[in-house]
Steps between C-alpha positions, in 0.01 A plus 500: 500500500646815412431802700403798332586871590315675793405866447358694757255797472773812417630331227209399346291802563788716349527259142149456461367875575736617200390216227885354574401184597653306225846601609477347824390182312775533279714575768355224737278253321193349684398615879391423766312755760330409819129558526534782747753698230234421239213651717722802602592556124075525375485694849696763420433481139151595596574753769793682298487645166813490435480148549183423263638330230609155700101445532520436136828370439478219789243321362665413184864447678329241759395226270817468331826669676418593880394161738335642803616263799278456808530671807369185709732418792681164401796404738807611262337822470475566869829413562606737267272790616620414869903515325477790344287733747546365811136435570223208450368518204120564620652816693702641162199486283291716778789812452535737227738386205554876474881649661429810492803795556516670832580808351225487239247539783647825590390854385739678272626773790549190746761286242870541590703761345766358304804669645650729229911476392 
């Protein structure tokens, strides 16, 4: 079984918003994108204009190039979750998948100076 390429939401809203999805196929060949990146992809699509275009270009990339895997807790994939973040698997899916910068939640007066040569 070979395993096929993983791409996460950035990526693939980024190729697909801009009609450039056939370079990351080029680039990559068939995917493979877990059923919570697929829902956050037509999520976004729908909330974000600038976004639009993946709720017509998905469909047709699905059935051919992009194999959405399922988000159901097996055993390998819990041990993976618990790996990689440190916490059960149950408790990981219940946070945001958003980082978000510390200094992007301050107001423009409160950032840091840079300190000038």
């Amino acid at each position: 079984m070979t395993q096929l390429p993983i791409i996460d939401a950035g990526p693939g809203l980024n190729f697909l918003s801009i009609g450039k999805e056939r370079i990351l196929i080029k680039a990559l060949g068939p995917l493979s994108t877990p059923e919570a990146v697929r829902d956050e992809l037509l999520r976004k699509a729908e909330h974000d204009r600038r976004f639009r275009r993946v709720l017509t270009t998905w469909p047709k990339l699905t059935a051919r190039w992009v194999e959405v895997l399922s988000d159901s807790q097996t055993p390998e994939l819990a041990a993976v979750v618990r790996r990689i973040t440190q916490l059960p698997m149950a408790q990981r899916m219940k946070t945001s998948k958003t980082w978000v910068r510390p200094w992007s939640l301050r107001t423009r007066s409160s950032r840091p100076r840079q300190a000038r040569r």
